[in-house]
Backbone as CSV, one residue per row, in Angstrom:
resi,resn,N_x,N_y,N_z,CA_x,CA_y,CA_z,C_x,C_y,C_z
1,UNK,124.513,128.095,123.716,124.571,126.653,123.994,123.366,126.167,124.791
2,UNK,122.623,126.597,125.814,121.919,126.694,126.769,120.300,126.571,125.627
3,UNK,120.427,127.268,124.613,119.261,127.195,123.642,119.481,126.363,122.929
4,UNK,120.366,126.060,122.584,120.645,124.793,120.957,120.435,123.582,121.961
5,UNK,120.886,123.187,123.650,120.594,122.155,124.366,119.031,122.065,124.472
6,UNK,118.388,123.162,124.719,116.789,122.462,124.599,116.010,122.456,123.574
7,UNK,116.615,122.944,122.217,116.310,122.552,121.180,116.218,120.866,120.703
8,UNK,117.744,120.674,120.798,118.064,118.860,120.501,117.499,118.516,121.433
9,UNK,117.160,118.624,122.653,116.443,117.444,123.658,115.360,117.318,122.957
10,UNK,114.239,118.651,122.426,112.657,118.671,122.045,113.409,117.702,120.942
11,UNK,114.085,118.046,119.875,114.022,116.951,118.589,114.598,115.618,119.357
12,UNK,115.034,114.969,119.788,115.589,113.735,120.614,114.272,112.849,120.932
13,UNK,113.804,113.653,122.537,112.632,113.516,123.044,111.200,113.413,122.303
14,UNK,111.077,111.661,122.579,109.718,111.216,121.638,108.859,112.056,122.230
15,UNK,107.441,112.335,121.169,106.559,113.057,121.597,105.734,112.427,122.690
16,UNK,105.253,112.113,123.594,103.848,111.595,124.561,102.681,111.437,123.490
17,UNK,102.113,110.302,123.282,101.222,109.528,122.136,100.252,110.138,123.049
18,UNK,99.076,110.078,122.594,97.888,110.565,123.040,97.072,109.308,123.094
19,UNK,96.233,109.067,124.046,94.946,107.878,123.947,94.666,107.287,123.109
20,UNK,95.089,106.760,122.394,94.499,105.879,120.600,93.070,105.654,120.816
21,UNK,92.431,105.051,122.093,91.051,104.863,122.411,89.983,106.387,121.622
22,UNK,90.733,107.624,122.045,90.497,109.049,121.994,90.816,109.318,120.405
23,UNK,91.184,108.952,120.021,92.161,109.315,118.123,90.606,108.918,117.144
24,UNK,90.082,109.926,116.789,89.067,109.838,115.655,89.891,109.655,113.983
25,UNK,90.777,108.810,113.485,91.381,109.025,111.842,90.371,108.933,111.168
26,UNK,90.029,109.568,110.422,89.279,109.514,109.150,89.842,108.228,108.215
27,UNK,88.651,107.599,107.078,89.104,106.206,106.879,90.505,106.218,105.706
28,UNK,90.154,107.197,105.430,91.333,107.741,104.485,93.318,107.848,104.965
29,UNK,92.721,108.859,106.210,93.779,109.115,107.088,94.193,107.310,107.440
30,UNK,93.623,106.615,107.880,94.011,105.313,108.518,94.150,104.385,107.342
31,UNK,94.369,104.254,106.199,94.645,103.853,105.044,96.056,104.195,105.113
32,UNK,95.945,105.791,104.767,97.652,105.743,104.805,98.287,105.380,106.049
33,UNK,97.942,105.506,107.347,98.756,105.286,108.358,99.165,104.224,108.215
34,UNK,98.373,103.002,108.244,98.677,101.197,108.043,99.960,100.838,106.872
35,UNK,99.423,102.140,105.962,100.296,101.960,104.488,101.628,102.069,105.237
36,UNK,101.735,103.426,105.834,103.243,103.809,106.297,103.730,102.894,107.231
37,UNK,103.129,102.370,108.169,103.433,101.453,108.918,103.679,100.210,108.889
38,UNK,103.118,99.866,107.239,103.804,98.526,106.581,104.824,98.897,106.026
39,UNK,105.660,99.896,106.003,106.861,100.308,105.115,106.440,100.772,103.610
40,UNK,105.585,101.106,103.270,105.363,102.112,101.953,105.786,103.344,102.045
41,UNK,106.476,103.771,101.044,106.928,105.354,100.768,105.981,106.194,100.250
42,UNK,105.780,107.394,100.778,104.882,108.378,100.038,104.548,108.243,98.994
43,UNK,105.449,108.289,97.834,105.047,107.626,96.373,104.411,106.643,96.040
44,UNK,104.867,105.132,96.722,104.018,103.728,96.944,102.554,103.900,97.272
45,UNK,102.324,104.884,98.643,100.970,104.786,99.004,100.104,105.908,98.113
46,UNK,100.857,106.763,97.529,100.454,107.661,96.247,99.857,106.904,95.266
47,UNK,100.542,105.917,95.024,100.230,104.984,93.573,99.152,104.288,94.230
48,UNK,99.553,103.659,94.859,98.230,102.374,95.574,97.172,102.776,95.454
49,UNK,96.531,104.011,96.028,95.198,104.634,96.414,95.198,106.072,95.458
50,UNK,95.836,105.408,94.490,95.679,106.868,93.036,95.309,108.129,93.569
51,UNK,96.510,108.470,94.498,96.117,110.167,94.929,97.922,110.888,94.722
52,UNK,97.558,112.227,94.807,99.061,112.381,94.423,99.639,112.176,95.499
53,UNK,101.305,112.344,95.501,102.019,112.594,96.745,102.197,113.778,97.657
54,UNK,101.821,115.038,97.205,100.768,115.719,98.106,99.919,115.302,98.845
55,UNK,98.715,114.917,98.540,98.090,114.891,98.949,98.118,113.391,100.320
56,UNK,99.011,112.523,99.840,99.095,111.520,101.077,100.158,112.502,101.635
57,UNK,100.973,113.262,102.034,101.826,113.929,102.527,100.849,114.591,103.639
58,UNK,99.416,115.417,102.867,98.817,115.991,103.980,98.066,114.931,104.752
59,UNK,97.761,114.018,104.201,97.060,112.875,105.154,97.559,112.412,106.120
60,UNK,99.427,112.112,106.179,100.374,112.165,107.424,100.503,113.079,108.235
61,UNK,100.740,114.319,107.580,100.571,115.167,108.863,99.503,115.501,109.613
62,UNK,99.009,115.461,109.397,97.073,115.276,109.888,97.250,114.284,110.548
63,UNK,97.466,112.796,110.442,97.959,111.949,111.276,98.437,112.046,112.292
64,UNK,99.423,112.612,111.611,100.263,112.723,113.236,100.193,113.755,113.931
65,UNK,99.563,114.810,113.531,99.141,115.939,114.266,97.971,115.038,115.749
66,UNK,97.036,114.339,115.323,96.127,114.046,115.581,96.115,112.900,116.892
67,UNK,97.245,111.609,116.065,98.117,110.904,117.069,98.890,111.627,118.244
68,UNK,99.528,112.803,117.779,100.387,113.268,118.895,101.740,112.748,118.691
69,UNK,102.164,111.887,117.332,103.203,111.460,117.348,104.091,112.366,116.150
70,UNK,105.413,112.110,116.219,106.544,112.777,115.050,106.894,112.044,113.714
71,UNK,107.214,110.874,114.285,108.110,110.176,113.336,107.281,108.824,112.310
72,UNK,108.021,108.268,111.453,106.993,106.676,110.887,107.876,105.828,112.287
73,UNK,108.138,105.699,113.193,108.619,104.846,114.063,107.706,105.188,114.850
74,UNK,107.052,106.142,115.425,105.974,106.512,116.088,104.477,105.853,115.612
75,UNK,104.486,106.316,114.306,103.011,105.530,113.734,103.454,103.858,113.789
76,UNK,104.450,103.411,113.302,104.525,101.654,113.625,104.542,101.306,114.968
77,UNK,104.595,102.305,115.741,104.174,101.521,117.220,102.611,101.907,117.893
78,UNK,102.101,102.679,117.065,100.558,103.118,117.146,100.069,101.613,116.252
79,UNK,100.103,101.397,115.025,99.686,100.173,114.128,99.852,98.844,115.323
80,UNK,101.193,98.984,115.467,101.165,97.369,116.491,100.214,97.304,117.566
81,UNK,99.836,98.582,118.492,99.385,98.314,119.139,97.717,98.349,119.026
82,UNK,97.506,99.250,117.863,96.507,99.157,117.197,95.956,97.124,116.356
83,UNK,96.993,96.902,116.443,97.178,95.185,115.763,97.105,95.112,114.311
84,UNK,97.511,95.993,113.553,97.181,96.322,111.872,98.560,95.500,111.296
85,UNK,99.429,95.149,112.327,100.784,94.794,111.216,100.963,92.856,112.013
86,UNK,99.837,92.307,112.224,99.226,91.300,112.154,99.187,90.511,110.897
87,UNK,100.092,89.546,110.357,99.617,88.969,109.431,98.825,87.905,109.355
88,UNK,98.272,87.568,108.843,97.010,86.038,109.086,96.149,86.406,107.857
C-alpha cells in the first residue's frame, strides 16, 4: 500500500513546467503543440501537416519531454500562456 500510495500521488501530481523563456521547440514540434492545444487529435494534426500519426505522436513526446509537462491540459496551459489560443 505504502508503494501503490506514491505511485498515484507521482500520476495525480502535475509535473513542475520548466521556464518556457528556456524551451527551444523546433518549428515542427510547435506546430503540433498549438495543433493539440487547439483541440486536434493525433489523426487531425496527422492529416493537416500530411505526416503520419506516428510520427506527430513522436513530435508530442518530444514536446513534452522538453516542456517538462504530462498531459494535453499541460500543453493548453503552456499555449495560453505562450498566447497561441488568442483569436483575432
Amino acid at each position: 500500500p505504502a508503494l501503490a500510495g506514491g505511485v498515484v500521488d507521482d500520476l495525480v501530481r502535475p509535473a513542475p513546467a520548466r521556464d518556457d523563456a528556456a524551451v527551444e521547440l523546433s518549428e515542427r514540434e510547435t506546430e503540433v503543440v498549438r495543433l493539440i492545444a487547439l483541440g486536434y487529435s493525433n489523426k487531425e494534426i496527422a492529416a493537416r501537416l500530411k505526416l503520419s500519426v506516428k510520427t506527430v505522436e513522436t513530435y508530442k513526446t518530444r514536446s513534452l519531454e522538453k516542456l517538462g509537462v504530462r498531459t494535453r491540459v499541460d500543453i493548453v496551459q503552456y499555449a495560453a500562456r505562450r498566447g497561441w489560443l488568442r483569436t483575432e
